[in-house]
C-alpha positions in Angstrom: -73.4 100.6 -5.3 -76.3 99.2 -7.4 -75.0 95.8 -6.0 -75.0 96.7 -2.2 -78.3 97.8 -2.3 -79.9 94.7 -4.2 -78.2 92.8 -1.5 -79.5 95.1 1.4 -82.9 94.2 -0.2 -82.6 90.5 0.0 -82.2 91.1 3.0 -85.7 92.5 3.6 -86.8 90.1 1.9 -85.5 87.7 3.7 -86.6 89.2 7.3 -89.9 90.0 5.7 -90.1 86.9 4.8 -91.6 88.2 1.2 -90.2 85.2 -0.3 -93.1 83.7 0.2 -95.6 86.6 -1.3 -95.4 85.4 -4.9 -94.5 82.0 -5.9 -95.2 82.8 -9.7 -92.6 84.3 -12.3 -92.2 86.7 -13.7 -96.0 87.8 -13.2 -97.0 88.8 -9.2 -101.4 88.0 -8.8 -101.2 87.5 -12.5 -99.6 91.3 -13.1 -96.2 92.2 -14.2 -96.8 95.2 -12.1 -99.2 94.5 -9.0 -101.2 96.5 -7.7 -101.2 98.6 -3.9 -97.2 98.4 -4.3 -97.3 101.8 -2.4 -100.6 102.4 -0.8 -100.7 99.7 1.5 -98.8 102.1 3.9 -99.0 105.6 5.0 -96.6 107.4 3.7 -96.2 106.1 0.7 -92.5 105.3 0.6 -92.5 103.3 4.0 -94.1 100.8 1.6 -90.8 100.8 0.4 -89.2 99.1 3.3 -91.7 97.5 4.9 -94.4 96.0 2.8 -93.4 92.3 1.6 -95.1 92.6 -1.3 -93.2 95.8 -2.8 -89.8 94.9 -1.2 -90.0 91.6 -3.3 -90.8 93.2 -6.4 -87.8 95.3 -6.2 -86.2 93.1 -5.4 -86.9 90.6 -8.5 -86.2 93.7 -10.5 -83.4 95.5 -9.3 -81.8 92.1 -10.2 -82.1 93.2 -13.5 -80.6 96.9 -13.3 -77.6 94.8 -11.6 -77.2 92.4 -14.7 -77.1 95.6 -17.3 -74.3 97.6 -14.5 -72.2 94.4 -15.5 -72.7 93.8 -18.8 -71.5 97.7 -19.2 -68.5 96.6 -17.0 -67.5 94.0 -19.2 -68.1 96.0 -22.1 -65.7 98.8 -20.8 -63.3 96.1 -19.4 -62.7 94.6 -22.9 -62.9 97.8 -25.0 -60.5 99.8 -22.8 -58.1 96.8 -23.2 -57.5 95.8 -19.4 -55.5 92.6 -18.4 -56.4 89.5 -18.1 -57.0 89.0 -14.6 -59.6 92.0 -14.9 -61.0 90.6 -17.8 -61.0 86.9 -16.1 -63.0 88.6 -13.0 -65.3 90.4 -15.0 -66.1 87.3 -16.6 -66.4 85.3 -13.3 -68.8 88.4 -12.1 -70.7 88.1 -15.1 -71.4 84.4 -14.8 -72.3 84.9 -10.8 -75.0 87.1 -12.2 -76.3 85.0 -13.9 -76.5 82.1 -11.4 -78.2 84.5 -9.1 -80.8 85.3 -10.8 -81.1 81.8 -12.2 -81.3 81.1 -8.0 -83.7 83.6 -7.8 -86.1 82.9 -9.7 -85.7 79.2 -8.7 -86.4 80.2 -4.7 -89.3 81.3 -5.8 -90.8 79.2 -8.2 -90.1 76.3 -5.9 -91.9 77.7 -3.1 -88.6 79.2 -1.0 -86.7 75.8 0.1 -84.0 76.7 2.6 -81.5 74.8 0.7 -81.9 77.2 -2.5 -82.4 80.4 -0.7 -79.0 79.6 1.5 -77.3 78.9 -2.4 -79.1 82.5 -3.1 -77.4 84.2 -0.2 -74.1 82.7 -0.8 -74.0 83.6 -4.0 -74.9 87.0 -3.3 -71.7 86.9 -1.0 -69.4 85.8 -3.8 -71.0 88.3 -5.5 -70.2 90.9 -3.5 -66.5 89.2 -3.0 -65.5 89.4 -6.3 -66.9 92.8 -6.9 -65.0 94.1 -4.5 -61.9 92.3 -5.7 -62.5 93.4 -9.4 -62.9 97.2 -8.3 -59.1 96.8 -6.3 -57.7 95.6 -9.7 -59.5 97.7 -11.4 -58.1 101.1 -9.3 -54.5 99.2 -9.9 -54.5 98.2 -13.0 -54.6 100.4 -16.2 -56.3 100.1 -19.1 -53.7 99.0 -22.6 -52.2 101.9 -24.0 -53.9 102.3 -27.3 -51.6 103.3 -30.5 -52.6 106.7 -31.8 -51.6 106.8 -35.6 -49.7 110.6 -35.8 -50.1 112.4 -38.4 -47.6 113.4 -41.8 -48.2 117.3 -40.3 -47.3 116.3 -36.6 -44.1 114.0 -37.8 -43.1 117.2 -39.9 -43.2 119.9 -36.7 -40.7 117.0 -34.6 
């Protein structure tokens, strides 16, 4: 879920065009947190959706919330002993993280080139492509069965 909704936000930001707002990182005008990111417009949560400046910044953030949701993944993936091919696309998610943001943050440092915001978006498809194949293993596949040692008082009752 986190994932669909950091890629419904690029896509504000790419119809807002609020690539363009900031071509510094990580700092905005110099802030970590600018300021007016919700009173530019009335109410205050249409600013949301519609203000380029506070759709990019959650956008450049949200990235982040997505990288920690798949470093848990992986985490569970490996401690609940799933096979490889989970493993392997957990692994191949992780690194497409990774290469996103590293994307991201390169659109906007170099001033939005078409070239690197097309990578951005395809990446952000892939994304999305093996998420979505990772969840179907995941629903098929189950995790290692993990020996439980039993007990001198347990073997003596069977």
């Amino acid at each position: 879920m986190v994932l669909v909704v950091q890629i419904a936000y690029g896509g504000l930001v790419a119809g807002l065009k609020a690539g363009h707002v900031s071509d510094t990182w990580p700092l905005m005008f110099g802030y970590l947190v600018p300021p007016k990111l919700l009173s530019v417009m009335e109410p205050w949560w249409v600013n949301l959706f519609e203000t380029p400046l506070t759709v990019h910044f959650i956008h450049r953030w949200f990235a982040f919330v997505v990288a920690a949701v798949v470093v848990a993944l992986a985490v569970a993936v490996r401690r609940q002993g799933y096979d490889d091919e989970v493993i392997a696309s957990t692994n191949l998610l992780l690194a497409l993280v990774v290469v996103q943001i590293s994307l991201g943050v390169s659109v906007v440092i170099f001033g939005v080139p078409k070239w690197l915001a097309i990578a951005h978006q395809g990446t952000a498809v892939l994304l999305l492509g093996t998420t979505i194949f990772l969840l179907h293993r995941l629903r098929r596949a189950a995790p290692a069965a993990v020996a439980v040692p039993v007990s001198s008082q347990q073997r003596a009752h069977t």
